[in-house]
C-alpha positions as CSV (number, residue, x, y, z in Angstrom):
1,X,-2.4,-7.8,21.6
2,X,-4.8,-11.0,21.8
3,X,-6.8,-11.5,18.6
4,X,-10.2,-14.0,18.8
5,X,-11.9,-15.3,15.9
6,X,-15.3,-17.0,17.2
7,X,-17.2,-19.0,14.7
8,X,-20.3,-20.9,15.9
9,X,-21.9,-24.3,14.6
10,X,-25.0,-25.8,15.6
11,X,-24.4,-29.5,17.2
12,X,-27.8,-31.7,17.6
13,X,-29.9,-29.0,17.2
14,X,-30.7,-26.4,19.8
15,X,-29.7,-28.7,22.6
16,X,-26.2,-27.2,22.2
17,X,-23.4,-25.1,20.4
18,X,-19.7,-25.6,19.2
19,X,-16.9,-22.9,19.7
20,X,-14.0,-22.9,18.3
21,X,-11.5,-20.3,18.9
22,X,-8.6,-19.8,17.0
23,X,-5.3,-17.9,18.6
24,X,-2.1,-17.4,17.2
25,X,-3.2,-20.4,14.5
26,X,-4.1,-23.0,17.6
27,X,-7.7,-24.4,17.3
28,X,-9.2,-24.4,20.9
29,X,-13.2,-26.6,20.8
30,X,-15.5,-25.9,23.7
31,X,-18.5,-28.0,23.4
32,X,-21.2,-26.9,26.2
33,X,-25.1,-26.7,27.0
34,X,-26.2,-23.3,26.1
35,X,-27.9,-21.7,28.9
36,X,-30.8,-19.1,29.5
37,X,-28.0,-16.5,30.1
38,X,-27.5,-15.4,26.7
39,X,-30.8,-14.7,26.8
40,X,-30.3,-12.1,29.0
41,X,-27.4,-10.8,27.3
42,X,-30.2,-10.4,24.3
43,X,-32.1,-8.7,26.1
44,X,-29.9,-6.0,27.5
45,X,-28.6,-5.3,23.7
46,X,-32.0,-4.8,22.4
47,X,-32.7,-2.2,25.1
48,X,-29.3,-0.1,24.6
49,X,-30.4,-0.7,20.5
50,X,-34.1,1.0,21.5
51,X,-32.3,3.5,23.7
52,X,-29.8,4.8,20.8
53,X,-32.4,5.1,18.6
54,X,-34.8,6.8,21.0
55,X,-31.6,9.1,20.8
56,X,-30.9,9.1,17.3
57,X,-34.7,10.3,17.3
58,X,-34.4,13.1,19.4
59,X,-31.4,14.3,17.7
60,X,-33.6,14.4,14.6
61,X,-36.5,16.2,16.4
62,X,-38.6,13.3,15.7
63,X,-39.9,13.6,19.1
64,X,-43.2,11.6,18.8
65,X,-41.0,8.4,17.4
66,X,-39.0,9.1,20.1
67,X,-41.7,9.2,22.9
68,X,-43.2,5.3,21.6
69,X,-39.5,4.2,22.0
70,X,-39.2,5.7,25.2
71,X,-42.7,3.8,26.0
72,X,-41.4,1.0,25.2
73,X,-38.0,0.8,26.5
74,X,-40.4,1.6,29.8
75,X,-42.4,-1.5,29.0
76,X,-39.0,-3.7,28.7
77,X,-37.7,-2.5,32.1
78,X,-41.3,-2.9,33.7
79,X,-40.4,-6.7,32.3
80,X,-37.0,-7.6,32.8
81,X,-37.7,-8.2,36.8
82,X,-40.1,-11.6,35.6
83,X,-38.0,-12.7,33.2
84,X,-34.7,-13.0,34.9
85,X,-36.7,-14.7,37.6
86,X,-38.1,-17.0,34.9
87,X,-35.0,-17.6,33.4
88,X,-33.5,-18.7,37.0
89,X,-35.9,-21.0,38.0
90,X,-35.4,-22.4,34.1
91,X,-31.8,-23.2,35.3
92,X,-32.7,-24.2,38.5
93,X,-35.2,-26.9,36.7
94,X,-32.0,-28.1,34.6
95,X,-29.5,-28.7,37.0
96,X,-32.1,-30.7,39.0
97,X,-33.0,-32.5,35.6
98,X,-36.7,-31.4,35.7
99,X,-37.3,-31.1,31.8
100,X,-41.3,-30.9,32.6
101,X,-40.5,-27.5,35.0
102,X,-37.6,-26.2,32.3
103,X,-40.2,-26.1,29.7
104,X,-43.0,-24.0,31.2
């Protein structure tokens, strides 16, 4: 069995993030650029946070808390199509080194 601890620390600001993972007492660094992928990866956890408690809810037979949280797990869903597009063209500006066309 493979045990990972991850600990994160900020390096010149938000232009990028150290990870160091430890295994079996070996220290492994990955310095990288942080992406618009994780932001993605945000995304999908807040709407499987919004769709437990839209559950939790029902369970509760708070059925009007639960009907807003459906609305706006609807509204999320309704948005995700834009924003992955967004979030591709983002990358698409970086690789090309278009910081004017990253930042829109």
């Amino acid at each position: 069995m493979r045990f990972w601890v991850l600990t994160i620390r900020e390096i010149n600001g938000n232009r990028g993030k150290r990870f160091t993972f430890f295994r079996k007492g070996i220290e492994f660094h990955n310095n990288f650029q942080v992406y618009f992928g994780s932001r993605m990866s945000e995304f999908n956890n807040m709407l499987r946070l919004l769709e437990r408690k839209r559950e939790e809810s029902i369970w509760e037979e708070k059925y009007a808390q639960a009907s807003a949280i459906d609305e706006s797990v609807k509204d999320l869903k309704a948005r995700e199509a834009g924003l992955r597009e967004l979030i591709i063209e983002r990358e698409d500006a970086l690789k090309g080194k278009d910081l004017i066309a990253a930042q829109r």
